[in-house]
N, C-alpha and C positions, 0 to 999 in steps of 0.2 A: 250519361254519367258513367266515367270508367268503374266506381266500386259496385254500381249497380250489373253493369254488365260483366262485371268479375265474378263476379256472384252468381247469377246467373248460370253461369258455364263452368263455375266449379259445381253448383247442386245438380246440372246436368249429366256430367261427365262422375261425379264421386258423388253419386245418391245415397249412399251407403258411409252411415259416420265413423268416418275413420281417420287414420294419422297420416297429417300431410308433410311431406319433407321440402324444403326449399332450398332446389342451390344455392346459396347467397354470396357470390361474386363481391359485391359492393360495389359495381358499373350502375349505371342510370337504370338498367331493365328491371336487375336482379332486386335493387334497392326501393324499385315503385313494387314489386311485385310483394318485399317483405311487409312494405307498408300494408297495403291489400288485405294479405293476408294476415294481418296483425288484426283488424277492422272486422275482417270475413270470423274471425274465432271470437270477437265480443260480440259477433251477432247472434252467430249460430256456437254456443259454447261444447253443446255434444262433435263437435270435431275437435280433433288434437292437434297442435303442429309446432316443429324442430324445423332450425333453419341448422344448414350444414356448410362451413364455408373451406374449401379444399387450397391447402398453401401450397403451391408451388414451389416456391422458392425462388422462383426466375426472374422474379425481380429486385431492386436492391429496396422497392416500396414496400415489399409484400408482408412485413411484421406493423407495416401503419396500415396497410389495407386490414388487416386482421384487428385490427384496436377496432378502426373505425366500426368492422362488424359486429363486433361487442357490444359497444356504444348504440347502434341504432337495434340489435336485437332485442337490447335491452329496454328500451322505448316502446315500442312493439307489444313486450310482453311477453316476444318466441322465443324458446332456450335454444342457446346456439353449442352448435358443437365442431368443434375445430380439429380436419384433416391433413397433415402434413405429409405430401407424397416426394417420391423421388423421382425427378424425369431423364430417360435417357432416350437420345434420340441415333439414326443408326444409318446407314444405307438405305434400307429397305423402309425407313420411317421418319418424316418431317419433323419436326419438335413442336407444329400445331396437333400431329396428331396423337403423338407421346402424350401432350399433356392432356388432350381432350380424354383418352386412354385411361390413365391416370386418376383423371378424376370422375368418373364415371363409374372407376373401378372402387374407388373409395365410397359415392353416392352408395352403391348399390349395398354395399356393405348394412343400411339403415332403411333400407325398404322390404319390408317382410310381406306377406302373404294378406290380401286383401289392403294394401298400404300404395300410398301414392307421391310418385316423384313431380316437383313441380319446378319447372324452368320457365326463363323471362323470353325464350322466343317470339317475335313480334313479325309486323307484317310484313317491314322490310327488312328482317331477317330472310322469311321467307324468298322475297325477290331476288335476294342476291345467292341463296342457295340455287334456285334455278338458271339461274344464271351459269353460273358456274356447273352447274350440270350441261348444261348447253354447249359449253367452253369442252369438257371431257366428250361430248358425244354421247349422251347417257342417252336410257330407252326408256321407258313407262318408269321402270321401278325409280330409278335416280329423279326423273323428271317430276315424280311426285311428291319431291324434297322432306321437307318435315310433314307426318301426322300430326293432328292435332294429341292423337290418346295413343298408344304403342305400349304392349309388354316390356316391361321394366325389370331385370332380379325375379323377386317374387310376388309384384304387384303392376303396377302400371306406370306411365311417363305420361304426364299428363301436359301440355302445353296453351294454359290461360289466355294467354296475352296473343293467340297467332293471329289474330285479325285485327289487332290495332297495330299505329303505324308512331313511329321512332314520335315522329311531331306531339302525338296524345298524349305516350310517357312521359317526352319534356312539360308539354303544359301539364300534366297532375303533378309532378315534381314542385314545381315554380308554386303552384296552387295552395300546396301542401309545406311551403319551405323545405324539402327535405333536399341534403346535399347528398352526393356520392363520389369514389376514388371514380380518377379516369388512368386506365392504363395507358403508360406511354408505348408501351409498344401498339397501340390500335393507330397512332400516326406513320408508322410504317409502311409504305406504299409498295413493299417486297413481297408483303402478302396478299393473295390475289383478293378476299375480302376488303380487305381495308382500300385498297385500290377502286373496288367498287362501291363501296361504301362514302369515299372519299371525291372521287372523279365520275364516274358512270353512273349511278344510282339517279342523284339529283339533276343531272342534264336530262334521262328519261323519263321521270317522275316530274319534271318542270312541262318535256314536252305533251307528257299524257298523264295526267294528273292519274286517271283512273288505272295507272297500267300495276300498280301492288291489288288491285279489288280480281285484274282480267287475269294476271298471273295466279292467285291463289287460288281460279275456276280453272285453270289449265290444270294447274298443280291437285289437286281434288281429282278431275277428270282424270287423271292419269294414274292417278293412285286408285280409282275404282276400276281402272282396267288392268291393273297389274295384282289387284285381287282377285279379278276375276279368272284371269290365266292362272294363279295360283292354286285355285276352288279348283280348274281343271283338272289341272296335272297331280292335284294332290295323290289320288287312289293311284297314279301311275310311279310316282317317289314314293310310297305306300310299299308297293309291289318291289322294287328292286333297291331299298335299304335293309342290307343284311344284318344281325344282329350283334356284328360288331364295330357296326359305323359306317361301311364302305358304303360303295355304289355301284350296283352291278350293270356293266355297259352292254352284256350278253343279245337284250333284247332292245338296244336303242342303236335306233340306225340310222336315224333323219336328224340331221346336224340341229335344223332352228329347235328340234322340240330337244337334244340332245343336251344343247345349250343353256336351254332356261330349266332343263332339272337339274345338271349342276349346278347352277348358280340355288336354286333351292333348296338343294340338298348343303349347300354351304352356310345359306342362312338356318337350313333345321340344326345344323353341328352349331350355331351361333359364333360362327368365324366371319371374320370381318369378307365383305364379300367383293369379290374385284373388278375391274374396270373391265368396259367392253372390249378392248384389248387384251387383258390380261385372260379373260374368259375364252376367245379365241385362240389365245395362247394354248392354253389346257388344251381347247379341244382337238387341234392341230398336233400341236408336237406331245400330248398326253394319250389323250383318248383315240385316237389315229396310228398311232405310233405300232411300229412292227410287234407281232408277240411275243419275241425274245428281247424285244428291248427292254431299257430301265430307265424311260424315261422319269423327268421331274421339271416341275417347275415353282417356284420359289415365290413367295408371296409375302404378304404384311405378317411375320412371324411362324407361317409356317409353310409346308412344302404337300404338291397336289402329286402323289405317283400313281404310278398301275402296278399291279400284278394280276397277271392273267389276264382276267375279264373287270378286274374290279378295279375302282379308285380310291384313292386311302385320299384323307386328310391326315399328314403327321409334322409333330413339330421335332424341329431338329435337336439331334442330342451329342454331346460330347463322345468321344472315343471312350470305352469302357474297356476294352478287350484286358487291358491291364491290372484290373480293379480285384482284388479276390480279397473274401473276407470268409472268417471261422464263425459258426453257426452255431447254436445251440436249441436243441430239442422244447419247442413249447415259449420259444423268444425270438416275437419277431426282428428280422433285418430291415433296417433302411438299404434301399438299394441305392446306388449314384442315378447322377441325371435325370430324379424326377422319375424313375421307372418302379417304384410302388415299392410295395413291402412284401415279403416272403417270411414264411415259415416252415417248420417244420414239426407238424402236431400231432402227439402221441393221441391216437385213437385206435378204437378197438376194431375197426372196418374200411381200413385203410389199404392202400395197395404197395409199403413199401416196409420190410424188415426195421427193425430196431437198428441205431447203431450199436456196435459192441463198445461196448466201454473205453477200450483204448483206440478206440475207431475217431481218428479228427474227420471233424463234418463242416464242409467250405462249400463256400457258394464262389462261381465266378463266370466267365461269360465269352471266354476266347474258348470257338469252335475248331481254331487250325491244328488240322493233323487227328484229329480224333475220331474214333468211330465206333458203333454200337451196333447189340442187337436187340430191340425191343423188343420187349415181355410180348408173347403172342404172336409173334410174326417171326419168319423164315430167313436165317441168315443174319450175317453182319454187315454192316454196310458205312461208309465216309459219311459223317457226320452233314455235312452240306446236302447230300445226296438225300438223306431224309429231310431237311429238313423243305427240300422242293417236294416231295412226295407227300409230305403231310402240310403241305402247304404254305410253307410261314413266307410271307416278301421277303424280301435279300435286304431290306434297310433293316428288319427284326430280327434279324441271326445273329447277328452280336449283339442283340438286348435280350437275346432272350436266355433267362440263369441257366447254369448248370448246376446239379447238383451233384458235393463228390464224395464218396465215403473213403480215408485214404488218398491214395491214389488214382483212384478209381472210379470214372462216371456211375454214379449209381442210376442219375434221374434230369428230364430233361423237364424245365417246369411247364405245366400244359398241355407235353405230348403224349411223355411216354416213361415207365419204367423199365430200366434195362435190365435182360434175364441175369439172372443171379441177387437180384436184389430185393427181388420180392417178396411181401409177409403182409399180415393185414396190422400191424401195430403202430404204423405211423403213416400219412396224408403231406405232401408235398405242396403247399395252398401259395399260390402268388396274384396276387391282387393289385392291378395297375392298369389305368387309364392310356390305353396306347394313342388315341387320336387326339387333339388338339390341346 
């Protein structure tokens, strides 16, 4: 009986009573699983559960798909809660993946700490993800398609349904009278899912009935070995992430083991992480790459460079060099593109002068043509020039503020005070997330 086996593998997996979130699509999966779970909380009432149903908007159905979720929430018993995202999709990203993106991003918003995300993935879900990992050329990791249980936000992803098969869903459906939306775009044979789903699935599942049971042994098997090489390498990604996100290539010198701590170190940033291609990519024209070069390569939102020894994960920013803004003592700045906030805060053990009164105090970010002597050190020197000596990448030189009293660079945020301008009555504090 599917509610007994539901059951089951939720008091398995969520032993601990707590709040269960349900994506609720309103498709066949999502819409057996709210049943389920609508059933699973009149048994067991010390667990909570919200169903969360995310509008696209991409279709011209999706405010009747949203009724409908109302309607059977409401049957149910689960309070539902309704997210409205925007999708854009680019070069660099498919509009399956914008929107999976999307709404993921929205889920996660309602999963807190010791709290559980639950989706309708089933078992030829499963088969047809490996599939398609097959089609890419993927390795252990990809080939171990969906987990059943994965960190979530700040709880877990929990996946009920991964070993029943589409046919179950249908007959508990039928069993149950309950109806559901059917997307019309799932009749699109453009997407390489639906295509399998539609043409390939059922021709190999006809000729080997058992081949979703042999697949999800494969898929398991490979996910225990792609945790295990993880468990390896972990103390060695341990040792060369620096403590501002990079990756220090200094002591990796053998391409395969080279290759799968990037790829882990992409997943410890939780950046979406790239195809075997794309990973080769990096390693070749990144990680390879001459010392004086700058190289880059460009990925699902954001960009993998080196300086020096290291590899940055960064994501791209608009031109700023332009950008200048007047500042005031003790009130922070929003800075452009996402580059954090800045202040300037009277303290009594600080490393910069007051301003004078009539002294304007501006923040801005174009380096050309300027040059300093920092507090402590010998000489003056081209602006760029320090900023390789103290080490900043050449994509952060124009993100990184200047500080001006007048005319005049007073403070570079992060490095350095320039001689003449120092006092202990004020602190130069910029706070920003440089990687992903």
């Amino acid at each position: 009986m599917l509610f007994t086996h539901f059951s089951d593998t939720l008091l398995r997996l969520c032993p601990q009573p707590s709040q269960l979130v349900l994506a609720l699509s309103g498709g066949l999966d999502s819409r057996v699983l709210l049943h389920l779970l609508g059933r699973f909380i009149q048994k067991y009432p010390h667990y909570q559960a919200l169903a969360v149903h995310v509008h696209h908007g991409l279709s011209p159905n999706a405010e009747h798909w949203l009724a409908k979720c109302e309607a059977w929430a409401k049957q149910d018993a689960v309070t539902l809660h309704c997210e409205r995202v925007s999708v854009q999709s680019g070069s660099r990203i498919s509009l399956e993946q914008a929107a999976r993106e999307a709404r993921y991003g929205a889920l996660a918003r309602y999963v807190q700490s010791q709290e559980y995300l639950l989706t309708a993935q089933h078992a030829d879900d499963q088969l047809e993800t490996v599939l398609l990992a097959l089609k890419r050329g993927s390795g252990p990791a990809g080939l171990a398609a969906m987990p059943e249980v994965k960190p979530f936000a700040n709880g877990l992803h929990i996946r009920p349904l991964l070993d029943v098969s589409r046919a179950e869903l249908q007959a508990y459906a039928h069993e149950h009278h309950l109806d559901w939306v059917d997307d019309e775009s799932n009749q699109d044979r453009r997407f390489d899912r639906n295509f399998l789903r539609l043409d390939i699935v059922p021709a190999l599942t006809s000729r080997w009935p058992g081949l979703r049971q042999a697949v999800a042994r494969s898929a398991a098997l490979c996910g225990e070995q792609q945790s295990l090489l993880e468990s390896l390498l972990a103390d060695k990604l341990n040792q060369i992430i620096a403590a501002d996100g990079s990756l220090d290539l200094s002591e990796v010198t053998d391409g395969k083991q080279g290759r799968a701590l990037v790829r882990l170190w992409l997943q410890h940033l939780s950046l979406p992480v790239p195809s075997k291609a794309q990973l080769e990519q990096i390693w070749r024209a990144v990680c390879l790459a001459r010392e004086d070069a700058n190289p880059c390569v460009s990925l699902n939102g954001y960009d993998i460079r080196r300086f020096q020894s290291r590899l940055y994960a960064v994501r791209p920013r608009p031109d700023v060099t332009k950008w200048r803004q007047a500042i005031t003592p003790d009130t922070p700045c929003a800075l452009p593109a996402s580059l954090g906030v800045i202040t300037l805060i009277r303290l009594s053990d600080g490393h910069l002068r007051s301003p004078e009164p009539d002294e304007r105090v501006w923040i801005a970010f174009d380096p050309s043509g300027l040059s300093a002597h920092p507090l402590g050190r010998a000489g003056r020197r081209k602006l760029k020039k320090l900023f390789q000596e103290y080490g900043v990448p050449s994509w952060r030189r124009r993100q990184t503020p200047l500080l001006f009293y007048g005319d005049k660079l007073a403070a570079v945020a992060g490095l350095f005070v320039v001689e003449g301008f120092e006092g202990n009555e004020c602190e130069l504090v910029w706070k920003c997330d440089h990687l992903h």
